[in-house]
C-alpha positions in Angstrom: 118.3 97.2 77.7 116.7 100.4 78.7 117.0 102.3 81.4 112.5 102.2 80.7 112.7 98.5 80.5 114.2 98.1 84.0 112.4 100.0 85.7 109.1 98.2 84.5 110.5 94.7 85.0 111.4 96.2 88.4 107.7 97.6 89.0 106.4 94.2 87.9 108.3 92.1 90.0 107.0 94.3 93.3 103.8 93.8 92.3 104.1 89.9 91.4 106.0 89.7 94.8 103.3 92.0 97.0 100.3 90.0 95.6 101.9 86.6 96.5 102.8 87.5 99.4 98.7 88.6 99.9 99.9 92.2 100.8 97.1 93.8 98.4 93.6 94.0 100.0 90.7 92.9 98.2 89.4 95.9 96.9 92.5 96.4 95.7 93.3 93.5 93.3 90.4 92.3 90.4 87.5 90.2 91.2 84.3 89.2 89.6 81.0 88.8 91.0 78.3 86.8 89.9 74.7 88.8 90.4 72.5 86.8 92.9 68.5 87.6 92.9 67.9 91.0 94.5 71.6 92.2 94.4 72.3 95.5 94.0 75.3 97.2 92.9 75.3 99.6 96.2 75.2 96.5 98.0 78.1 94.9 95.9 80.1 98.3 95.9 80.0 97.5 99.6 80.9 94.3 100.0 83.9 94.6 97.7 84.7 98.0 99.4 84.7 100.0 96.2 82.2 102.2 94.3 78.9 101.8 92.7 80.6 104.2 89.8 83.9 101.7 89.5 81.8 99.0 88.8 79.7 100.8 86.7 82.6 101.7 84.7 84.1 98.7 84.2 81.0 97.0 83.5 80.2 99.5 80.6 76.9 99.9 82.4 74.8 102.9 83.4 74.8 102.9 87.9 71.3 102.4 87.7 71.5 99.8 85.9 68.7 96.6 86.3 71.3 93.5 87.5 70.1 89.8 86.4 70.3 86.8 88.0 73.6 85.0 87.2 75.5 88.2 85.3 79.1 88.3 86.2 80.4 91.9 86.9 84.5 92.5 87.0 85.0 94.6 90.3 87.0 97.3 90.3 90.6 98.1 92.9 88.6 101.7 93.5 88.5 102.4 97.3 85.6 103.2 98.6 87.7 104.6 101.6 88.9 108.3 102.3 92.6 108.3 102.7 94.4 110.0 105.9 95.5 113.3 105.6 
């Protein structure tokens, strides 16, 4: 085995170990949302704590996009948030 392989399998088992453990926030880990009447994706960037660009992106949709009832959009692990300096 490589010294490439172990470090992955090492990476992965932090991660599998840190999102059982719930240590990731939400915005962190994927979600989907399915598009209720009047949502808009400002107001979903907020709720999920992310950005109305993230969404956008991995959505393959424009960020002015027109949402309809019942679409399901994957939410992107992009923080919203400023980090500390």
């Amino acid at each position: 085995m490589s010294k490439h392989s172990r470090t992955v399998r090492a990476s992965g088992a932090i991660l599998a170990a840190t999102t059982t453990l719930g240590l990731l926030t939400p915005a962190a880990q994927a979600a989907t949302h399915t598009v209720a009447s009047g949502d808009t994706l400002w107001q979903i960037s907020r709720q999920y704590g992310t950005t109305v660009s993230a969404i956008a992106a991995a959505n393959g949709i424009g960020e002015s996009s027109v949402l309809m009832p019942g679409q399901e959009l994957v939410i992107s692990g992009e923080s919203a948030g400023t980090e500390a300096v």
